[in-house]
C-alpha positions in Angstrom: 0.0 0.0 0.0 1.1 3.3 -0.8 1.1 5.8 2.0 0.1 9.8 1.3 3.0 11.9 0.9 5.4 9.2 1.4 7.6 11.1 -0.4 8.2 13.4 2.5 9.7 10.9 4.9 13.7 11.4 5.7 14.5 8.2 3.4 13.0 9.5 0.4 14.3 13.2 0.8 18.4 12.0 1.6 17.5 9.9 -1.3 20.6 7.2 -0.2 23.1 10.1 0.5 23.3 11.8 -3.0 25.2 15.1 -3.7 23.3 18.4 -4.1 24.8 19.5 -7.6 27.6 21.9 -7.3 29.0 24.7 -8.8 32.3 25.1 -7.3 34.1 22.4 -8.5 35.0 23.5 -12.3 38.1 24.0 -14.8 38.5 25.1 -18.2 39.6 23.0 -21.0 41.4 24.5 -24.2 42.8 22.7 -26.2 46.1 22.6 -28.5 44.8 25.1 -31.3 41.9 26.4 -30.0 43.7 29.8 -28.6 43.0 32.5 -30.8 46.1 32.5 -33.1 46.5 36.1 -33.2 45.9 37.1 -30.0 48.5 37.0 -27.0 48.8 33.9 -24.8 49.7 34.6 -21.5 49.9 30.6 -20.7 47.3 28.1 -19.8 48.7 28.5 -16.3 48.2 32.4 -16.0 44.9 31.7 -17.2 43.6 29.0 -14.5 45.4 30.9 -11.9 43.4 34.2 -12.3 40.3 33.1 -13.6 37.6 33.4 -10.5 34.5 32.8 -12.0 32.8 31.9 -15.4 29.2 32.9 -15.7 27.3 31.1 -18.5 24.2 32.6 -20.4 22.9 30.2 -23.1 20.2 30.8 -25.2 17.8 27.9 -24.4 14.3 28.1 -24.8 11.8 26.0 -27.1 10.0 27.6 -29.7 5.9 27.2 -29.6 3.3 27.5 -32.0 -0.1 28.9 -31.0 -3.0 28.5 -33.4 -7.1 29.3 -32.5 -9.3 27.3 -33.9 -12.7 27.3 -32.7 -12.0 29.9 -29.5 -9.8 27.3 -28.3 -5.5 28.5 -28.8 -3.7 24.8 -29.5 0.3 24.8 -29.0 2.5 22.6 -30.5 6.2 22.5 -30.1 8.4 23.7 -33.2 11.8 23.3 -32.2 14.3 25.1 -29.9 16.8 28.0 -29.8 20.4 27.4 -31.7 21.9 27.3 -28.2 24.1 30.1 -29.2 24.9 32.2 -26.0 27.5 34.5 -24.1 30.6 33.1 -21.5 31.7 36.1 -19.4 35.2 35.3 -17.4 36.1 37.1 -14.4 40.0 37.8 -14.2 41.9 38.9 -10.7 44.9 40.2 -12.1 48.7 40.9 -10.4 51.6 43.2 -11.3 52.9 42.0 -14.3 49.2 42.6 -15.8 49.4 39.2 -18.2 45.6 39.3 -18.7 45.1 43.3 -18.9 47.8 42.7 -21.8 45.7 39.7 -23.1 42.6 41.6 -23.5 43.9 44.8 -24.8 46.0 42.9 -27.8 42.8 41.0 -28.3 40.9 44.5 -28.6 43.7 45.4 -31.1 43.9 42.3 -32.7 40.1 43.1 -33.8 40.6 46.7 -34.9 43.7 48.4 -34.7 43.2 51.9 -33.1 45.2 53.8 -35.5 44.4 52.1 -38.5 41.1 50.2 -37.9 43.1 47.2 -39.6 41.1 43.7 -38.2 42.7 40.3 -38.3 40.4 37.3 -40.0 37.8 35.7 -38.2 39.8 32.4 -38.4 42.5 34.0 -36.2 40.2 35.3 -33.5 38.2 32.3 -33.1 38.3 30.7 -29.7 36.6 27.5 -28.6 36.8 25.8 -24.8 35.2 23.4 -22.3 33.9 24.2 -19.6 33.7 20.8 -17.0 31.8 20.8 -13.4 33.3 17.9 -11.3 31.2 16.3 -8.5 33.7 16.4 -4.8 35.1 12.7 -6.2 36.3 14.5 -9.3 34.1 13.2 -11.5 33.0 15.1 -14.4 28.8 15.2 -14.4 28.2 18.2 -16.6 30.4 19.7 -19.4 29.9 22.8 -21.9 31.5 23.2 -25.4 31.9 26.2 -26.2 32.0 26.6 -30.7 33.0 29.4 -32.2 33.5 32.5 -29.6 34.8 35.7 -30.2 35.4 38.3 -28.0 32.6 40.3 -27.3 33.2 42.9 -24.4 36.6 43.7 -22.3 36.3 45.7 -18.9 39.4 46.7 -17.8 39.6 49.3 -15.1 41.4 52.5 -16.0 40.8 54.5 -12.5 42.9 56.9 -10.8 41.5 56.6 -7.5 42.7 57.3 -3.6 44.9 55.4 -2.0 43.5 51.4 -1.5 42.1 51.4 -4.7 42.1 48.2 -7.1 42.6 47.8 -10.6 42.9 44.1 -10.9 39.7 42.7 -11.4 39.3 42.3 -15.4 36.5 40.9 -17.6 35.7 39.4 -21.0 32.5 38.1 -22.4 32.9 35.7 -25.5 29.8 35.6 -27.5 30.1 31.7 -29.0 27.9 30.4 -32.2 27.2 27.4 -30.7 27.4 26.4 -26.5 26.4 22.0 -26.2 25.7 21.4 -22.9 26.4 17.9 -22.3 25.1 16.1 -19.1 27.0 12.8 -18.6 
């Protein structure tokens, strides 16, 4: 016999111990020649060192199709967005100012401030992996990221009082395709 709300009971909530799904426990993968080839590298290491956070903003909605017939609306699915979307990276940056440099030669790399001159899109193309690990390491959930280029820098240029900070850089890269894969 099935009890009411038996759901509710301790056994059925700890659910045999399982892990709450975590969002701490992440890296980033790039691979061999997937750095944008004109842009400066400061090193994989440099990178994982300063990167703090990683927000992820993925288009991903389904489309619907409403039709009236007889006073009545009737909805259908017709598909999904591309999941195209946006990676922003949060930088804390030291003294020697490796990702400040990064993003500026990327900004340049683009368009040249002098001479507007652009590089092609084939050398500003940058595509990474972005993997969230459960506390035994083990990779649950994964993102490949297809096709980004740089979409926004914000580096600080302040002149403030004494105290201030200047290290805390961003970049958004705006990718053509983001797979979410859940394993």
């Amino acid at each position: 016999m099935v009890e009411v709300l038996e759901h509710r009971n301790y056994y059925q909530v700890a659910e045999s111990n399982l892990e709450f799904i975590r969002s701490d426990i992440w890296d980033i993968e790039i691979g061999t020649n997937d750095w944008p080839l004109a842009v400066y590298n400061p090193g994989i290491e440099i990178f994982k060192k300063r990167l703090k956070t990683i927000n992820i903003s993925l288009q991903n909605s389904a489309t619907i199709i409403d039709k009236q017939i007889f006073a009545q609306t009737i909805q259908q699915n017709a598909g999904r967005d591309i999941q195209s979307g946006s990676v922003t990276f949060n930088f804390i940056d030291k003294e020697d100012q490796a990702i400040t440099f990064m993003l500026n030669d990327w900004l340049n790399q683009i368009g040249d401030p002098q001479t507007g001159f652009g590089r092609h899109k084939k050398e500003l193309i940058f595509n990474f992996k972005i993997n969230f690990y459960n506390t035994l390491l083990q990779k649950y959930r994964y993102y490949n990221c297809v096709a980004g280029l740089l979409e926004s820098v914000d580096i600080p240029d302040n002149a403030e009082e004494k105290g201030s900070d200047n290290s805390e850089v961003n970049m958004t890269i705006k990718c053509e395709l983001i797979e979410r894969k859940i394993i």
